[in-house]
Every structure is written in C-alpha cells, then in structure tokens.
C-alpha positions in Angstrom: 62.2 68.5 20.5 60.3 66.4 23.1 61.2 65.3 26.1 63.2 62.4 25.2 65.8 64.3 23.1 69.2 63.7 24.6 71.6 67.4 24.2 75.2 67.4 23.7 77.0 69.8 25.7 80.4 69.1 24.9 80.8 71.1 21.6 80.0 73.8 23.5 82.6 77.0 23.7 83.8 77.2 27.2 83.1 73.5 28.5 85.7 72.8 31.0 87.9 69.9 30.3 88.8 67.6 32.9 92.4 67.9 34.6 94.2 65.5 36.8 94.3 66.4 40.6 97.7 67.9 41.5 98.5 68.5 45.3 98.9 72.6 46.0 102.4 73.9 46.4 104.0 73.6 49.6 104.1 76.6 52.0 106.5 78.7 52.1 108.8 77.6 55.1 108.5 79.7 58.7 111.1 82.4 59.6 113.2 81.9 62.6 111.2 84.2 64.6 108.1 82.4 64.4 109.2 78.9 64.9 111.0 80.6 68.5 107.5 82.3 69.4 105.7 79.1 68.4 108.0 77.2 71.0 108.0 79.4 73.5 104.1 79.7 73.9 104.0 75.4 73.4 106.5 75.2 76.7 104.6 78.1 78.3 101.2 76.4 78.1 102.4 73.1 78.9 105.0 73.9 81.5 103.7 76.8 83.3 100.2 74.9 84.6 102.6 71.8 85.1 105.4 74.0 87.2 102.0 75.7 89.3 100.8 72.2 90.1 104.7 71.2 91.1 104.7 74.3 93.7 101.4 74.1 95.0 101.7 70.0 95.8 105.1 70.4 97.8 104.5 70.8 101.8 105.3 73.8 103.1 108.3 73.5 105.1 107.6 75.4 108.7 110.1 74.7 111.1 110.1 75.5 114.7 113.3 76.3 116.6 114.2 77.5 120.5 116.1 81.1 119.8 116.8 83.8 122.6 114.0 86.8 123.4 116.8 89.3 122.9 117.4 87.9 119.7 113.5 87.7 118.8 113.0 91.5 120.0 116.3 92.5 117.9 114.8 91.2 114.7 111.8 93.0 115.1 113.8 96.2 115.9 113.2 96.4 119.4 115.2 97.0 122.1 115.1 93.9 124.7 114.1 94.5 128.1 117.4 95.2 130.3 116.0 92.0 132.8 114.2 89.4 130.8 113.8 86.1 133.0 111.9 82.9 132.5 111.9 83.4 128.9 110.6 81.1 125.9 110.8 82.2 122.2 110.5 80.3 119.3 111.8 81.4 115.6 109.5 80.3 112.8 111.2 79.6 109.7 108.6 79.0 106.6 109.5 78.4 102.7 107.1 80.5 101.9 107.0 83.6 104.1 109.4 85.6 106.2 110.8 84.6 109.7 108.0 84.6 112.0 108.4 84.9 115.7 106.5 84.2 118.8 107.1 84.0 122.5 106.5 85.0 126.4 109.5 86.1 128.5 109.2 87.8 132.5 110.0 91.4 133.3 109.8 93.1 136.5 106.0 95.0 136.6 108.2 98.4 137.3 110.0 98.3 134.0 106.6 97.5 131.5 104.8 101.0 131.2 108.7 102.1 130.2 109.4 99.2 128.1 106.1 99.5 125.9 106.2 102.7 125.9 109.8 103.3 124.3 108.8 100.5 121.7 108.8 102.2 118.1 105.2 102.3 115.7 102.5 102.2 118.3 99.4 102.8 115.9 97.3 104.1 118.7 99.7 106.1 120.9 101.1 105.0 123.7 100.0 102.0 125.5 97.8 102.3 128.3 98.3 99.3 131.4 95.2 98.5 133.9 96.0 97.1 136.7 93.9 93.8 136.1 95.3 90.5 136.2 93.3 89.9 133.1 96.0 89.9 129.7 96.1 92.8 128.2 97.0 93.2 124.5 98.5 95.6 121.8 99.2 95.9 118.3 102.9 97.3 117.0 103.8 97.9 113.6 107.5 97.3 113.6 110.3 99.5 111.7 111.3 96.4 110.1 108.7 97.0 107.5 108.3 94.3 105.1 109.6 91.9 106.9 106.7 91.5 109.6 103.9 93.6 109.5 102.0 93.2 112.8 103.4 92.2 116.4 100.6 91.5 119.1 102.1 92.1 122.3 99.8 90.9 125.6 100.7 91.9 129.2 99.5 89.9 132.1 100.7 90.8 135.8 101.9 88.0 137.8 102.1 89.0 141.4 102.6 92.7 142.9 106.4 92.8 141.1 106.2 90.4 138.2 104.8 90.8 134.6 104.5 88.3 131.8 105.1 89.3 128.0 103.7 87.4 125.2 104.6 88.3 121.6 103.3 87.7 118.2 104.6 88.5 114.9 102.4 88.7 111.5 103.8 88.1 108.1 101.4 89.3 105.3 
C-alpha cells in the first residue's frame, strides 16, 4: 500500500450513518409562579428607575403662608407669650418635609428670662440672657419630636422695655 491507495471506510462496523436534522422538542411550558415572578421583576426593573426619575423631576412644592405666632409656638408645643406684639410668622408647607415654621414677634424685656426659661427641651440648661443689644441665640429640641427636630430661638433687646424674638424650626 503506497501512498496513493484510496481506503474505504464505510464497511466499517460502527460508521455512523447520516440522519436528517430534526428540531429538539419544545420545552416544557413555565408554571404559573414563574411566569408571575418573571413579570414582576420585568415591571420592577423598568418601572422603578422610571417612577425614581418621575419623583425626582417634579418641583418641590414649598409654599409660604402669613399664620399667627400663637399658632406657630402651639405647633411646636410651646406655650405663647401672654403679650406678643408686632408679630410676623410664616408657616412653611413643603411636599416633601413636615410643616416648617419661622418668625419674629415683640415681648416685653421683663417677661423673656421667664418665657425661655419655661420653654420645654433646652439641651444646655436654661438659657442665659446678656444684656447686649447684640442677638442672642438658642437651640430647643421641641416635645413635638418627629415633627421638627431643632428650633433656633434669637433674642435681641430693643430699648430698656422691649425684646425682639426670632424663631426657626428644623425638619430633618
């Protein structure tokens, strides 16, 4: 046998035969549970980023109203002052946190070492008033907890029998 010889293999034992191509069976079709969990992930990654983007593009709606100190002190669980003169408050009302307030209101000099002092949740003790003209400021946590978290109270004395309060509220 030389090079040129030519072998048949096809009288060999075990020689494959040729078939024709048939597709595979189908798959076995998906239980209920895992066509619902298939579903539910395909609207939670599509919807959720799409709902996130939704929130974060709409303006925050803050809106500024005129309200009454006594009402602004009352929400913050405070006693008013028993005379309040001269008085400017303003409610803040925000779709995202809670009611904020802020605003400045006269009281007789007399009456603001009692005042401040009979305010609940001083963190440092009581407050103690110079008698500089210079604004002098505080920091109240409020017993209506969760609500507002911080109120900043400044004192500045106007004149030998007159005192101006500003206030503050925080919302974390």
């Amino acid at each position: 046998m030389g090079w040129t010889d030519v072998v048949d293999f096809s009288n060999y034992v075990g020689t494959p035969k040729l078939q024709p191509w048939r597709p595979p069976p189908p798959a076995p079709p998906w239980p209920r549970w895992r066509k619902f969990l298939t579903t539910l992930t395909a609207v939670a990654a599509i919807g959720l980023p799409l709902w996130v983007l939704y929130v974060l593009g709409q303006p925050q709606e803050i809106e500024r109203r005129p309200a009454a100190c006594a009402k602004a002190l009352k929400s913050i669980g405070w006693k008013p002052p028993a005379r309040l003169d001269e008085e400017a408050c303003t409610e803040i009302e925000s779709s995202i946190f809670a009611t904020a307030w802020t605003g400045t209101f006269h009281m007789p000099r007399a009456d603001v070492r009692d005042w401040l002092t009979g305010l609940p949740s001083r963190r440092d003790g009581p407050p103690v008033l110079s008698g500089e003209s210079a604004p002098q400021t505080f920091f109240f946590v409020p017993p209506s907890a969760g609500r507002i978290d911080t109120v900043e109270v400044s004192v500045t004395w106007r004149g030998e029998a007159d005192a101006v309060i500003s206030f503050k509220t925080y919302n974390g």
